[in-house]
C-alpha positions in Angstrom: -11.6 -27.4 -16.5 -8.8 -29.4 -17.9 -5.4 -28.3 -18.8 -3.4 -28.2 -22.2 -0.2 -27.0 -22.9 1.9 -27.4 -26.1 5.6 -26.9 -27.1 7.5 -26.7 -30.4 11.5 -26.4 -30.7 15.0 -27.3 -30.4 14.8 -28.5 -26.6 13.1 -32.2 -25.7 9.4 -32.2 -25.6 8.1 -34.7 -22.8 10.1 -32.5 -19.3 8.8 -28.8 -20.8 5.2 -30.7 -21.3 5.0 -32.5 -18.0 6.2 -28.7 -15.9 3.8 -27.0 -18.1 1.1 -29.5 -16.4 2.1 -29.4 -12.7 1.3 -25.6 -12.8 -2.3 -26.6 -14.9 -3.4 -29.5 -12.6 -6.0 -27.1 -10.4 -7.8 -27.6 -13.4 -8.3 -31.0 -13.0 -6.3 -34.1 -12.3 -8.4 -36.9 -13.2 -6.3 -38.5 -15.8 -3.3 -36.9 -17.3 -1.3 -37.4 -20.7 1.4 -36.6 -23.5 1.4 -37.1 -27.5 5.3 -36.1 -28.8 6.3 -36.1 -32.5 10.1 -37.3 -33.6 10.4 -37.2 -37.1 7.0 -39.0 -38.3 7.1 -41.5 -34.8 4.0 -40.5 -32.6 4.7 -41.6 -29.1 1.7 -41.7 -26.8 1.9 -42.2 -22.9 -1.7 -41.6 -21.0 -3.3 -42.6 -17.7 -5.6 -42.4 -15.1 -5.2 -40.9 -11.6 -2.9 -37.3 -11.2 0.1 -36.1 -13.1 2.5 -38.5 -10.7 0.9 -41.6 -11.9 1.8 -40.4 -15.6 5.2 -38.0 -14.3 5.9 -42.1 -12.9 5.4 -44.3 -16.6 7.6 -41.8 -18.4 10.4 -40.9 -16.0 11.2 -44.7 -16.7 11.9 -44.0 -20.5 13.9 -41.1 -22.2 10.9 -40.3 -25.0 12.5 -38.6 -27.6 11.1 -35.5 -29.6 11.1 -31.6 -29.5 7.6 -30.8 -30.3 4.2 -32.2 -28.1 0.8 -32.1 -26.8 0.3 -32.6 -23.0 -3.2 -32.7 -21.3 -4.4 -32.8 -17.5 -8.4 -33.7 -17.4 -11.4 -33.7 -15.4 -13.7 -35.8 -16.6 -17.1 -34.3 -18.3 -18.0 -37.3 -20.7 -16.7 -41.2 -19.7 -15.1 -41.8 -16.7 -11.5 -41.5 -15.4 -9.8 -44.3 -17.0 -6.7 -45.1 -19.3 -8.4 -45.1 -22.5 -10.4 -41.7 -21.8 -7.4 -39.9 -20.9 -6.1 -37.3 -23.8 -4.8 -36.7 -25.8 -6.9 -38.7 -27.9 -6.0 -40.5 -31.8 -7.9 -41.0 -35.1 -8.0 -44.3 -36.6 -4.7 -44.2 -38.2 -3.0 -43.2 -35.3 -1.5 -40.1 -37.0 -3.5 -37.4 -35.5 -3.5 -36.4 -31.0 -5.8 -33.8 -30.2 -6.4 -32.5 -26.2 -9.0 -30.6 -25.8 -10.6 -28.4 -23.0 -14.5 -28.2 -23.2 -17.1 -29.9 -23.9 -18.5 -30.7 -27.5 -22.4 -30.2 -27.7 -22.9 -32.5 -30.4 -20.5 -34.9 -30.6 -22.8 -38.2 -30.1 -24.3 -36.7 -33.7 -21.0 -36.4 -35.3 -20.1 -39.5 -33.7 -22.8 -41.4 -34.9 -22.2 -40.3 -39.1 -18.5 -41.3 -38.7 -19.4 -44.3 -37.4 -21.3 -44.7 -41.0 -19.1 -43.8 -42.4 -16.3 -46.2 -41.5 -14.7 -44.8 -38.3 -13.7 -46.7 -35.3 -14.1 -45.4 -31.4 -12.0 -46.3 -28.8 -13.1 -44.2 -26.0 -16.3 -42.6 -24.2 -15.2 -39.0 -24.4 -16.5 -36.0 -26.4 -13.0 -35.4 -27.5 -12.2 -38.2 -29.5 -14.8 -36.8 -32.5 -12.5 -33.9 -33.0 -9.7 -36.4 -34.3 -11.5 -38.4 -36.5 -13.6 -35.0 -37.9 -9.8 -33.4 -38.3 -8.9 -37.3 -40.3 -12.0 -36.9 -42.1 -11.2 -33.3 -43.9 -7.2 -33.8 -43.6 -5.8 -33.6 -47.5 -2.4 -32.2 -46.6 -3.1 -29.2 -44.8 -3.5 -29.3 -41.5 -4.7 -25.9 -40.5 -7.1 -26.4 -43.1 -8.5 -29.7 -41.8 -8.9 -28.3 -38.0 -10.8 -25.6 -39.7 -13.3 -27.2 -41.4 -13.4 -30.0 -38.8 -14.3 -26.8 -36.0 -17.1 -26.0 -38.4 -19.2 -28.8 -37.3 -18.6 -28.3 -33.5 -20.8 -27.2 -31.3 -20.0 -26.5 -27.9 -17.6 -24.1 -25.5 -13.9 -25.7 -26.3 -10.1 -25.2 -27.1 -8.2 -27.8 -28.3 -4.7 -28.4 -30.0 -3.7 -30.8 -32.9 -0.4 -32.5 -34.1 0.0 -34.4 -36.8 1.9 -37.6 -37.8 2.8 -36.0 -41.5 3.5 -32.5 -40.3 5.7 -32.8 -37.6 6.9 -28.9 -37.9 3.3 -27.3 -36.2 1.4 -27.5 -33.7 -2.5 -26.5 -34.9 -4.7 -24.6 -32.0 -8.3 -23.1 -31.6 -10.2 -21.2 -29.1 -13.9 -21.3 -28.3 -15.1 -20.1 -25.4 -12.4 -21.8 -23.1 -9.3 -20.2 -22.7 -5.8 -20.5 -24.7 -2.7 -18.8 -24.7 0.4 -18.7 -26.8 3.8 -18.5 -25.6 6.0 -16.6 -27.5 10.0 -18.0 -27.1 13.5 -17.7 -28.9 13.5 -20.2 -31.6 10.2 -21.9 -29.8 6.7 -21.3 -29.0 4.3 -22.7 -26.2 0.7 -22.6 -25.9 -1.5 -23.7 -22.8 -4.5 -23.0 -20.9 -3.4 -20.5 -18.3 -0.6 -18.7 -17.8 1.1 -19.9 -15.3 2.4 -22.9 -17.2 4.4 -20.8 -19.3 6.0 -18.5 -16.7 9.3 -20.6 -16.7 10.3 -20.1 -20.3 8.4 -16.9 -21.5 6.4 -14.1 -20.0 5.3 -13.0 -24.2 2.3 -14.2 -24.7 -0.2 -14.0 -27.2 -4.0 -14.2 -26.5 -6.2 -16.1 -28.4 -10.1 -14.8 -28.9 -13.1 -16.5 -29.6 -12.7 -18.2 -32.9 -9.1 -17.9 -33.5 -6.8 -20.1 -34.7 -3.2 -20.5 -34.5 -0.2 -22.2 -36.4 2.9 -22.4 -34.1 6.3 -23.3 -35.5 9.9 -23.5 -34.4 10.5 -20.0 -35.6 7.2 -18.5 -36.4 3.5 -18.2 -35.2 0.0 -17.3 -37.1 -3.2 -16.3 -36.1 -6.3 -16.3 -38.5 -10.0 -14.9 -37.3 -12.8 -16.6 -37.4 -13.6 -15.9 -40.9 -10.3 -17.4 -42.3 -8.6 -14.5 -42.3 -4.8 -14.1 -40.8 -4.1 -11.3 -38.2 -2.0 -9.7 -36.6 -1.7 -10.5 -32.7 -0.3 -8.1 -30.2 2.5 -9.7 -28.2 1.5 -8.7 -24.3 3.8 -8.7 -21.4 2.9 -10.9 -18.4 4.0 -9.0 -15.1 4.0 -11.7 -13.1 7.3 -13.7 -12.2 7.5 -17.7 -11.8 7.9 -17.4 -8.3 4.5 -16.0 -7.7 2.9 -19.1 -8.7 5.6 -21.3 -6.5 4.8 -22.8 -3.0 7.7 -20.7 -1.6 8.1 -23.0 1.1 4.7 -23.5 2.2 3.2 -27.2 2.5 0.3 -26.4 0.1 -0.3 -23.3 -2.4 -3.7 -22.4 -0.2 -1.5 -21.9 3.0 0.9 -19.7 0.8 -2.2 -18.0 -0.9 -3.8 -17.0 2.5 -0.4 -15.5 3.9 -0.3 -13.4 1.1 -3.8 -11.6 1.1 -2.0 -8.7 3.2 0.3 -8.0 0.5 -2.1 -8.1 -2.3 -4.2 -6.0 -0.5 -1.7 -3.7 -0.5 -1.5 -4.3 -4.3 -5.5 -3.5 -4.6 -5.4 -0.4 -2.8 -2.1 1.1 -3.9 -3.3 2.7 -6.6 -6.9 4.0 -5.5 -6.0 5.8 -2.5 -2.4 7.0 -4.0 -4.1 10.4 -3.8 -6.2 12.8 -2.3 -9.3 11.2 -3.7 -10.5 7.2 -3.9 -9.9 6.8 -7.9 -10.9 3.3 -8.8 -9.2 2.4 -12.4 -11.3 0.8 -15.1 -14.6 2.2 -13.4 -15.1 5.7 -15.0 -17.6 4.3 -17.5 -20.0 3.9 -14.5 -19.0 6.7 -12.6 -20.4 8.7 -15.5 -23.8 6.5 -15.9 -24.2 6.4 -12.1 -27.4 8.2 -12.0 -28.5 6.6 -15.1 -28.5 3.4 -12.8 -31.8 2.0 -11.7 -30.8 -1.2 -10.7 -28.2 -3.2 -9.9 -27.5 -7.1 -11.0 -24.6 -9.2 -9.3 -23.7 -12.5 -11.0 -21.4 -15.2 -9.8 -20.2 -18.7 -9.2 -19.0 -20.0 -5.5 -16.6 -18.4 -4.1 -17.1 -15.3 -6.0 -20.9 -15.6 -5.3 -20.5 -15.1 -1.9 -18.5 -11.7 -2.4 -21.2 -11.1 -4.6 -23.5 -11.2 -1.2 -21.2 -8.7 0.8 -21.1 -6.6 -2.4 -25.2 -6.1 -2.2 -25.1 -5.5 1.1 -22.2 -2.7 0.8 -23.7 -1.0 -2.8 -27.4 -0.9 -1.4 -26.4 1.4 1.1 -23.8 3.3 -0.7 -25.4 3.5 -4.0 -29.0 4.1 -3.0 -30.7 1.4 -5.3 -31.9 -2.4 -5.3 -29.5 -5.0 -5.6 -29.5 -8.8 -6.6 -27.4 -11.6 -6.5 -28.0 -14.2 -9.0 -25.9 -17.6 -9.0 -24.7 -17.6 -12.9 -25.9 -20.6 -14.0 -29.2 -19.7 -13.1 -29.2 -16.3 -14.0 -30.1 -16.2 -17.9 -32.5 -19.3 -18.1 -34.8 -17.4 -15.3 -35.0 -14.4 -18.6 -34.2 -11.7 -16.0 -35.3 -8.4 -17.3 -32.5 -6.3 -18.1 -31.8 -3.4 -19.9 -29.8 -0.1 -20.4 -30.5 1.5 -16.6 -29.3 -2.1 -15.2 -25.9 -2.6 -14.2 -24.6 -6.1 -14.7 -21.6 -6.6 -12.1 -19.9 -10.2 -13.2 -17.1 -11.5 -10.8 -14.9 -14.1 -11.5 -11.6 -15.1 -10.4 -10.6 -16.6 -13.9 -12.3 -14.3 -16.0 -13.2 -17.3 -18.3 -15.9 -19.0 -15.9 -18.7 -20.0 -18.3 -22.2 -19.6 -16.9 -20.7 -15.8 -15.7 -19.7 -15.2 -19.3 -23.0 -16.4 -20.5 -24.1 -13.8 -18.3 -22.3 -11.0 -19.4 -22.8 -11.9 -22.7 -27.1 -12.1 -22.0 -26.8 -8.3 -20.4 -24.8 -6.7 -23.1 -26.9 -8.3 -25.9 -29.3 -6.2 -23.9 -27.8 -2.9 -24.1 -27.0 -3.3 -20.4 -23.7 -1.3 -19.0 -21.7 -3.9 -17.1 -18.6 -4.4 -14.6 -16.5 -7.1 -14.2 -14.6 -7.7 -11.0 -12.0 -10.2 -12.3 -8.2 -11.3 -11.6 -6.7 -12.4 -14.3 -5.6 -9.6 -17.2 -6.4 -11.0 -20.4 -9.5 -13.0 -19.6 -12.1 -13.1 -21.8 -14.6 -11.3 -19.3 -11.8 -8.7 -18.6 -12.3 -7.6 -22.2 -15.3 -8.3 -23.0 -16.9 -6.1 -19.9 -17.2 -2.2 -20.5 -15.7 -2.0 -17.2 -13.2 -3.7 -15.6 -11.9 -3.9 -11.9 -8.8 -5.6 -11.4 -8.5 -7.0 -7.9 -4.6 -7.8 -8.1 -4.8 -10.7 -6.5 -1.8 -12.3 -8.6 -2.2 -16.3 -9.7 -3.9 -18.6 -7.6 -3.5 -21.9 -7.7 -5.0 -23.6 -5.1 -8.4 -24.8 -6.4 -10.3 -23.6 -3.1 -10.3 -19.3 -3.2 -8.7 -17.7 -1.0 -7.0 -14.4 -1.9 -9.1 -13.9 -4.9 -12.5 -14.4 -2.5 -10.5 -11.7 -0.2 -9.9 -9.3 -2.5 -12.8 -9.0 -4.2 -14.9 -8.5 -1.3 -11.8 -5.5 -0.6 -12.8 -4.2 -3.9 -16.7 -4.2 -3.4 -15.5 -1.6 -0.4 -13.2 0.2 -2.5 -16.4 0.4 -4.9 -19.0 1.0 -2.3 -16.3 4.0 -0.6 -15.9 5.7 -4.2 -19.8 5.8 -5.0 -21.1 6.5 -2.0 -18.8 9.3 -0.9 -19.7 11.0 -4.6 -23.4 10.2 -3.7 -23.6 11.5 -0.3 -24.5 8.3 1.4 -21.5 7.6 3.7 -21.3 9.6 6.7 -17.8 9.6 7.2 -15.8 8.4 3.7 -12.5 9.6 5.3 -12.7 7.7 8.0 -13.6 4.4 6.1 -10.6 5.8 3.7 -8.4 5.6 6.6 -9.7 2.4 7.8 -9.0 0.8 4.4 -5.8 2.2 4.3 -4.8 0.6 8.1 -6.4 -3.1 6.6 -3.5 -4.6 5.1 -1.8 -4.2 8.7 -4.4 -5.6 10.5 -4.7 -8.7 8.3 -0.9 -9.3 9.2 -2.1 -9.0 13.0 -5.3 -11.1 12.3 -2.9 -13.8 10.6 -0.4 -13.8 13.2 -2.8 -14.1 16.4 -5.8 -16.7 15.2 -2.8 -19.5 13.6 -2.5 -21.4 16.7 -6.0 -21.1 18.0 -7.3 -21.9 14.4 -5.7 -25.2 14.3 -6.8 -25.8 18.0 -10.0 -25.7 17.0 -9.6 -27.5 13.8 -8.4 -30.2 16.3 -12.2 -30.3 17.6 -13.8 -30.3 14.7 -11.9 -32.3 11.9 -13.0 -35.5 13.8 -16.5 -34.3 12.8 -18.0 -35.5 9.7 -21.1 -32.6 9.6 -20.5 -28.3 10.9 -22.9 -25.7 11.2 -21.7 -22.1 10.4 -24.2 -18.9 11.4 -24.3 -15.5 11.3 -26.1 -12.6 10.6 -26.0 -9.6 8.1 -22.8 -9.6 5.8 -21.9 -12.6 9.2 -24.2 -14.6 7.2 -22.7 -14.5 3.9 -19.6 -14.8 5.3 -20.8 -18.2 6.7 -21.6 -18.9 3.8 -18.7 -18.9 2.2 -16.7 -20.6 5.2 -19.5 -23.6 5.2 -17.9 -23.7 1.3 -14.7 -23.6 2.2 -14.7 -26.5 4.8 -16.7 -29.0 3.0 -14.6 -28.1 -0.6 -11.3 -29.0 1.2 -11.9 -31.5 4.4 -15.2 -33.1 3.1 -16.9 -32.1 6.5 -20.7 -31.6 5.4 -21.3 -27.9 6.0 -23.9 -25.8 6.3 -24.5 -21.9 6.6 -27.8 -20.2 8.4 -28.3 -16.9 8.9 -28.8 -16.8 13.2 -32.4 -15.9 13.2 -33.7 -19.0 11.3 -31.9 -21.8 13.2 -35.0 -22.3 15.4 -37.4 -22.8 12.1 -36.1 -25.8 11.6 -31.9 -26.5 11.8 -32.0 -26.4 15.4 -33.2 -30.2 15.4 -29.7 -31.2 13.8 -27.9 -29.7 17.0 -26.5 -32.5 18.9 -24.4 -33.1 22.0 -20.8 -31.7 21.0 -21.5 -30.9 17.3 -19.3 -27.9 16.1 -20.5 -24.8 15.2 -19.0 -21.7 14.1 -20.4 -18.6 15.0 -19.3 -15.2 13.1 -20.2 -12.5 15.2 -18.6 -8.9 13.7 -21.6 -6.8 13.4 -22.1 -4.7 17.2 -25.7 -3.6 16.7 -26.7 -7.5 16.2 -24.4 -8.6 19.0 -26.8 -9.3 21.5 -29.2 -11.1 18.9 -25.9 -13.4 18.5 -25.9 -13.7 21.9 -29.4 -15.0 21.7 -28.8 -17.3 19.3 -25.2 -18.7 20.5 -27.2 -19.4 24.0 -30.0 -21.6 21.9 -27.1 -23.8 20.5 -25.0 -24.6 23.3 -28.6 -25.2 25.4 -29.1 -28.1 23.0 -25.2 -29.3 23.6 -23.7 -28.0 20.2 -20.1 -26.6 20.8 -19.8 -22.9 19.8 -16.6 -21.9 18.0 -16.6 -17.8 17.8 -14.7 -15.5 15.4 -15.1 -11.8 16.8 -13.4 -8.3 17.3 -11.2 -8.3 20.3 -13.3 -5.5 21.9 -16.6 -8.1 21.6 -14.4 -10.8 24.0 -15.5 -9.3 27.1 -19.1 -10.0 26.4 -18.5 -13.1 24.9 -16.0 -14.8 26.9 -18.5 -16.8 28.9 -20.6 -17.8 25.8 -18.9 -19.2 24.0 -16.6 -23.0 24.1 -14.2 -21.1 22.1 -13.1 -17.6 21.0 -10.7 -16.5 18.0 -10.0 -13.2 18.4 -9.4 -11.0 15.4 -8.1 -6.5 15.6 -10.9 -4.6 15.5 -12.2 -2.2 12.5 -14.7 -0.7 10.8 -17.9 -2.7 11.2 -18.0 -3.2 7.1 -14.5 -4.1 7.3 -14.7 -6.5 10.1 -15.5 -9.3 7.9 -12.4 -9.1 5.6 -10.4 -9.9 8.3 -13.1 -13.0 10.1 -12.2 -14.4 6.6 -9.0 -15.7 7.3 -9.7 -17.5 10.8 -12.6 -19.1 8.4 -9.8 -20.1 5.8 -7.1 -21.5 8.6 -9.9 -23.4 10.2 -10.6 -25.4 7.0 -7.5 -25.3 6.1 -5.9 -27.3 9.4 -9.1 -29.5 9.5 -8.4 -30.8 6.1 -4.6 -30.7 6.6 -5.3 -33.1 10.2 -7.7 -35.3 8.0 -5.1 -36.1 5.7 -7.2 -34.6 2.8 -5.5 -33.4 -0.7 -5.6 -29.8 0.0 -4.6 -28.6 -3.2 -6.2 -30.5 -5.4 -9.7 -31.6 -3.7 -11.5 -34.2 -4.8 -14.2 -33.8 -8.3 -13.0 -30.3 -8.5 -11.2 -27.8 -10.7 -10.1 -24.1 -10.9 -11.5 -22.5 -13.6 -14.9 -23.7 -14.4 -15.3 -23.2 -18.3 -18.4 -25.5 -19.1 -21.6 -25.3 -18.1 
């Protein structure tokens, strides 16, 4: 949720800043915004609507200044507007602060400045940080933002320039991401990496509570307790053109012809040998049999892995397994304790409610594993274990590659426990069918692109879709009932097969769309069943399938998208991408901002 980056050094502030925020805007693109410091002049340019409506004001004036603040927001408290745009000013006008979060108790703090002689301008949350920060300022700026974090109360990061120190930028990290960027006679800072992969790949992580000082030449870092410290310096390992559209209409499209290659990334290293060895993991591999139960906890897209994973660990790791959506999870007081394994995935590795989670288990003595993408995150070192899924940056806000390789990774799991347990029949086989997936998504990607926009030619004139299935189908219609309705605005829903005639049945109308996900051969006929009650009752039946099901199929269905066939837990790794094209193409034919849909963002880091 929202985007801040910073910059301080010899080069003009305003065109670093407004880059920096074309690779942030997934995280929201409500309003967007820039505060730049020449000499003691504090030029402010802010507006409503995306990053062009702002890139627009300023490209029309050269704004001078080499150090800045620059802010892309999605709106928590007031709405999208001009005034509630960051970065926001105290009553001098001296002091900009942007800010990523949201402030607990800000209508409290609010209401004593107001006593005591300040004046609001705007709705937000954020604007209390810059009077608190005017409040406590005596000539030391660092030690202003200190005290003024004292008071707040919330999950936040925010950044602070002043008027009378125009030589430092002033940051802090609370729960919400923030990352330096360490630069030859400059430094950056920002919310996610990607935003400074075109001038640095040192960065410097920030943890919970720390604050920075960044200068021209020079950076510092103090802990929560006042203290300075010393920061490691880590290399990033991915280049700028990972995070590029390289050519592609929309980073999703991009994003879903790469999940062959970073499946290749995922698995590279695990079955380099002559056994599965999963790095990160060996903390649970030692505990398995100390594991009595089995917790999975996630938001959206990763939720739905989440699903896939249950049904894949139940069977290879012999005990119960639950899903829990995150932001339920702690405020249901699930009992939890050292023979529970909490499994958090997370794209981001900063999404709050799974944090929260993660957080609940381990003040519980519970061993967890987080299934995350991004290095650095704060549930990728906060988890005991970690299992990178290599999917590399994604910036599309809708999942794609992330979604695909963390279900790959609940089978790399699910292949390394259950051949050490005993409950896999065959774990070569499924070894060697793992190894031949990358392939076959190139195959799968190359023979469903033209009957996936087809189809999406049917249904994008269609303002309401149905998606069933059954098994790990189901959750897999799940997610592509997610998918659709995220990107094209099509009202979706997913059913598993068997329950459409308690009730969903009576929303099947002459030529609605539905997509049926048929990948599991001992429910094939079951499918059969069900496809048959649909198209009785006029609805028009869109299948996704293994090749070897379209003889039996064929004749009942309106159409078929064909993808290689595999091993039955495999199978619906590859359905995923017809799923993703299909959305995709709807949303592209229905004019609909694919990239950036509307109300959303990336990383969720409130609650």
């Amino acid at each position: 949720m929202c985007g801040i980056v910073g910059y301080i050094g010899s080069e003009r502030a305003v065109p670093i800043l407004v880059e920096g925020l074309k690779k942030l805007e997934y995280r929201g693109y409500d309003s967007a915004g820039v505060a730049v410091l020449e000499e003691d002049q504090l030029h402010l340019r802010k507006s409503a609507g995306n990053l062009a409506v702002l890139d627009k004001i300023i490209q029309k004036e050269k704004i001078p200044g080499c150090m800045g603040l620059g802010h892309t927001r999605w709106a928590t408290h007031g709405a999208p507007t001009d005034k509630n745009a960051h970065p926001h000013l105290d009553c001098a006008g001296e002091i900009a602060v942007v800010h990523n979060g949201i402030i607990e108790n800000f209508q409290e703090i609010k209401a004593e400045l107001e006593k005591e002689g300040h004046s609001f301008a705007t709705e937000t949350d954020t604007e209390v940080v810059a009077h608190l920060i005017e409040k406590y300022y005596e000539g030391e700026l660092v030690e202003a933002v200190h005290r003024a974090t004292q008071d707040l109360a919330g999950s936040y990061a925010l950044a602070v320039i002043h008027r009378k120190t125009p030589d430092r930028i002033v940051a802090f990290r609370q729960d919400s991401p923030l990352i330096l960027g360490i630069g030859a006679d400059c430094h950056f800072l920002a919310s996610d990496i990607p935003a400074l992969l075109p001038y640095t790949r040192e960065v410097v992580i920030l943890e919970e509570g720390e604050m920075a000082e960044l200068k021209k030449q020079s950076f510092r870092v103090w802990d929560p307790g006042g203290q300075e410290r010393e920061k490691e310096i880590e290399q990033v390992q991915w280049d700028v053109q990972m995070a590029e559209k390289k050519g592609y209409p929309h980073y999703m499209l991009k994003e879903i012809y790469e999940q062959p290659a970073v499946l290749r990334q995922l698995l590279q290293e695990p079955l380099s040998g002559d056994q599965v060895e999963i790095p990160g993991v060996k903390k649970i591999l030692e505990q398995m049999e100390d594991i009595e139960r089995i917790f999975i906890v996630a938001c959206g897209t990763a939720y739905h892995s989440g699903l896939i994973g249950k049904f894949l660990l139940e069977r290879a790791w012999g005990i119960p397994v639950e899903v829990d959506v995150a932001s339920e999870f702690r405020y249901r007081e699930p009992l939890i304790g050292d023979k529970t394994l909490l499994i958090v995935v997370s794209q981001s590795g900063e999404t709050a409610d799974t944090l929260g989670a993660l957080r609940y288990a381990r003040a519980r003595q519970a061993p967890t594993l987080g299934i995350i993408n991004v290095r650095g995150s704060t549930i990728a070192r906060e988890a005991d274990n970690v299992l990178f899924i290599e999917a590399g940056p994604e910036i599309a806000v809708a999942s794609t590659k992330a979604f695909f390789n963390m279900v790959a990774a609940f089978n790399l799991l699910a292949l390394k426990i259950g051949g050490q347990k005993g409950n896999i029949i065959s774990p070569e086989k499924l070894e060697e069918k793992l190894r031949e997936l990358p392939a076959l998504a190139e195959k799968t990607l190359q023979g469903v692109e033209e009957g996936t926009r087809q189809a999406a030619s049917y249904f994008q004139k269609w303002n309401h879709a149905f998606f069933v299935g059954r098994g790990l189908d189901y959750c897999l219609a799940l997610e592509g009932a997610l998918k659709l309705k995220e990107i094209s605005y099509i009202h979706a829903e997913a059913h598993a097969a068997g329950e459409l005639k308690h009730g969903t049945l009576a929303l099947i109308e002459e030529g609605i769309p539905v997509i049926a996900i048929i990948t599991r051969e001992d429910l094939l006929e079951k499918m059969v069943s069900n496809i048959q009650e649909i198209r009785a009752r006029g609805g028009y039946v869109i299948g996704i399938a293994p090749v070897d099901f379209g003889p039996r199929l064929g004749e009942e269905l309106d159409r078929l998208l064909l993808i290689p066939a595999t091993e039955g837990a495999l199978a619906p790794l590859l359905a995923t991408i017809p799923l993703q094209l299909l959305s995709y193409h709807a949303a592209r034919l229905r004019g609909c901002p694919i990239d950036q849909p509307r109300n959303l963002a990336k990383s969720v880091t409130v609650e």
